[in-house]
C-alpha positions in Angstrom: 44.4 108.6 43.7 43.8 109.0 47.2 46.3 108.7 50.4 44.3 106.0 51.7 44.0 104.5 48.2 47.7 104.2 47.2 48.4 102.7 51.2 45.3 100.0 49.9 47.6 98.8 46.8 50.6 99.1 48.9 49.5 96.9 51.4 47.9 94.7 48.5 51.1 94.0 46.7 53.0 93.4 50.0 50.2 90.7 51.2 50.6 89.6 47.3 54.5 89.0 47.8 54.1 87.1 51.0 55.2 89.7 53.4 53.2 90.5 56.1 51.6 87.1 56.6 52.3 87.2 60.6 51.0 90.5 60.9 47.7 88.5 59.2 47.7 85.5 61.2 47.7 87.9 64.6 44.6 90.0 62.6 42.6 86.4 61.8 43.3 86.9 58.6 44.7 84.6 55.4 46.4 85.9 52.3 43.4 85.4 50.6 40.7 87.0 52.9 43.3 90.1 53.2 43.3 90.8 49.8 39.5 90.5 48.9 39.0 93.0 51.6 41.1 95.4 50.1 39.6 94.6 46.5 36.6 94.9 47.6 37.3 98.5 49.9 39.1 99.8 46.6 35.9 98.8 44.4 33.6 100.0 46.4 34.6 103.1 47.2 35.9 104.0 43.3 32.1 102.7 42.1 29.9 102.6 44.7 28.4 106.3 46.0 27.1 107.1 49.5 24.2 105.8 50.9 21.7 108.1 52.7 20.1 106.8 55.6 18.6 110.1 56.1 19.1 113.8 54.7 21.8 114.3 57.6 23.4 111.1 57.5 25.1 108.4 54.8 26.8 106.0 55.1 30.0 104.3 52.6 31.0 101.1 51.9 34.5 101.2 51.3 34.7 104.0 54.1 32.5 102.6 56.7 30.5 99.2 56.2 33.7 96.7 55.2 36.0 98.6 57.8 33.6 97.8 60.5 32.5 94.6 59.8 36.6 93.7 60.1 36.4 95.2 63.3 33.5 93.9 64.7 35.2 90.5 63.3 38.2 90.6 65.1 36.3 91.8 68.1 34.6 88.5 68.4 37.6 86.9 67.6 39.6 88.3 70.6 41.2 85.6 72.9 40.9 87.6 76.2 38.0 90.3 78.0 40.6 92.1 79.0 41.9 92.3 75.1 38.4 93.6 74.0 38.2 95.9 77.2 41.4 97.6 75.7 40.0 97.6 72.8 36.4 99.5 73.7 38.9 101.8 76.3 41.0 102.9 72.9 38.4 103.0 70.6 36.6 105.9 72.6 39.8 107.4 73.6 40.8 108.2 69.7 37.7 109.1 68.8 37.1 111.8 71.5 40.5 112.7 70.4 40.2 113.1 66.9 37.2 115.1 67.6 39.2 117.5 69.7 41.7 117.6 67.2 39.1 118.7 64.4 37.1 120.9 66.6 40.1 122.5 68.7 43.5 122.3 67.8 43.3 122.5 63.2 42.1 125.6 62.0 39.1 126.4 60.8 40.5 126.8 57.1 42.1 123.4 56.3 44.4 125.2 53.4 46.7 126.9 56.1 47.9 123.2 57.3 51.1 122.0 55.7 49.3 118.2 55.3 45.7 117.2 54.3 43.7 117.2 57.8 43.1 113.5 56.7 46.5 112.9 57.6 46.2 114.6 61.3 43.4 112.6 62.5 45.0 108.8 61.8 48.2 109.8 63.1 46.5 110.5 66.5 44.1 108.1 66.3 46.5 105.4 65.1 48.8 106.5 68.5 45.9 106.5 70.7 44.4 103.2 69.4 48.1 101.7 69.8 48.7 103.2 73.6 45.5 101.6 74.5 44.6 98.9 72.3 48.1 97.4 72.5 47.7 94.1 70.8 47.7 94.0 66.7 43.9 92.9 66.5 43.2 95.6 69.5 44.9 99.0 67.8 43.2 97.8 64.8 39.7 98.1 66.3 40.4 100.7 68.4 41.6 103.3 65.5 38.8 101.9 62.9 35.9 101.7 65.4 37.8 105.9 66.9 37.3 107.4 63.4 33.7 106.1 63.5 33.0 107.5 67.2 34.4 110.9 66.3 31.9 111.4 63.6 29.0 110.0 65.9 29.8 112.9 68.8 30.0 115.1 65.6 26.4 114.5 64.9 24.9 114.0 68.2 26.5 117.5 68.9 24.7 118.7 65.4 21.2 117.3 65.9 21.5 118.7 69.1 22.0 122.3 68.1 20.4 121.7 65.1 23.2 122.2 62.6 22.1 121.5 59.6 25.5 119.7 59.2 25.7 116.3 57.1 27.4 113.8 58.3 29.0 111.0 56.1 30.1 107.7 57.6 33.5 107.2 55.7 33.0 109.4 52.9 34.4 112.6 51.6 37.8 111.6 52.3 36.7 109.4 55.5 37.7 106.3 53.9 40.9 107.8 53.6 41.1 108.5 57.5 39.6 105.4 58.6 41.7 103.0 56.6 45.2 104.8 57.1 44.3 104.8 60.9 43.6 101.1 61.0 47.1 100.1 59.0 48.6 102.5 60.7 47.7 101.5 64.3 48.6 98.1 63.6 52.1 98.8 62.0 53.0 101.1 64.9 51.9 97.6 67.1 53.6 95.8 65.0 57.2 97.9 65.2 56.8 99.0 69.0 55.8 94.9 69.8 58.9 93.8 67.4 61.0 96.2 69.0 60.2 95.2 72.7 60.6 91.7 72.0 64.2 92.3 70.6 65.2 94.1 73.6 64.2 91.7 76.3 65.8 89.0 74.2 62.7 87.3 72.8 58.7 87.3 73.0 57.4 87.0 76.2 55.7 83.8 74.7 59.0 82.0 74.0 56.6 78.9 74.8 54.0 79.4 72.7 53.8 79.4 69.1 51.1 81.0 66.8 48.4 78.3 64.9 46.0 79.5 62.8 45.7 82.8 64.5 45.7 81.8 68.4 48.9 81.3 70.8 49.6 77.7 71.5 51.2 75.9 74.0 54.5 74.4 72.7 55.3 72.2 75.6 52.9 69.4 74.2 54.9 69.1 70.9 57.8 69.3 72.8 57.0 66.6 74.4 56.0 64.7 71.6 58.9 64.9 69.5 61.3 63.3 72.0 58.8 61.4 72.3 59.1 60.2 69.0 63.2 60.6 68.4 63.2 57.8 71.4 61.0 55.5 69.7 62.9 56.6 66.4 66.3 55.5 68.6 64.9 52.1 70.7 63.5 51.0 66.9 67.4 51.6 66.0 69.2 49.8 68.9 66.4 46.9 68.6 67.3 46.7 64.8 71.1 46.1 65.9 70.5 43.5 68.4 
């Protein structure tokens, strides 16, 4: 079993145990609709082979299609332009990154690296994503959507020097690099965001409080409960007299 397969049951049997479930509500995400994405990315890409769109390019499922119809989810789903801006600005960042990584920097024969190249390109797209993305829902996108963008300057740069080159969308080992660059961009969120909060002694949105994915205002229930525990009270001192 793959990297990127073992992180998918990982995750799985986390979101199965209950942990996790803020990171979730912050992605849009239930329990439920976590873990039938990652049954059905797990499925898919065991079962399901590549799909040519042309003799140069295929697409997969697992690898490509569910990946970026999550992103493209969450994309909507963002509260703020400036949220989604970050998240376009990252998105291109890792993915001309990752391509300079590939073309540049790893050698030619992947066997002289100490880790699967795999590995390389989510840890510095999952850094870039995070840097730029900032928010949960944004590193997500930004690290899924980077992976994808590497492999598009990949084969704009083939078709234009006419490489024969194929180019597979999340397959042969893709899947692996886009889904460990997703998790990973949103756990490295999601420890640098717990982290900051702790040091400047509590979230800056102490007055806000997270409902079915979107911040809140607090003051309103606030509000209403004394509300309430004064009516509670004047029933009580009515009740005496």
């Amino acid at each position: 079993m793959s990297g990127g397969m073992i992180l998918l049951v990982v995750v799985a049997v986390l979101t199965l145990m209950g942990l996790g479930h803020r990171v979730l509500d912050r992605l849009r995400l239930s329990d439920k609709a976590a873990l039938a994405i990652l049954i059905a990315i797990v499925v898919s890409t065991i079962f399901i082979p590549d799909i040519d769109i042309t003799n140069r390019v295929s697409i997969n499922i697992g690898g490509f299609v569910i990946p970026m119809g999550l992103a493209i989810y969450l994309f909507i789903k963002a509260e703020t332009g400036k949220e989604k801006a970050r998240s376009i600005i990252g998105a291109l960042a890792a993915g001309v990154a990752i391509y300079l990584v590939q073309r540049y920097l790893l050698p030619a024969e992947p066997e002289k690296l100490p880790i699967d190249p795999n590995y390389v390109y989510p840890i510095v797209g999952a850094i870039i994503a995070y840097a730029l993305g900032r928010s949960r829902r944004g590193a997500f996108i930004a690290g899924v959507v980077g992976v994808v963008i590497s492999d598009l300057i990949q084969l704009i740069l083939n078709n234009i020097n006419n490489i024969p080159a194929p180019t597979r969308f999340g397959g042969a080992g893709g899947v692996d690099t886009t889904v460990i660059t997703g998790i990973l961009a949103v756990l490295i969120a999601e420890i640098v965001g717990e982290t900051r909060e702790k040091l400047q002694g509590g979230t800056e949105k102490k007055r806000l409080h997270f409902d079915k994915g979107h911040f809140v205002s607090s003051l309103g229930e606030n509000e209403k409960r004394i509300e309430i525990k004064t009516d509670e009270t004047r029933g009580d001192k009515d009740e005496e007299k």
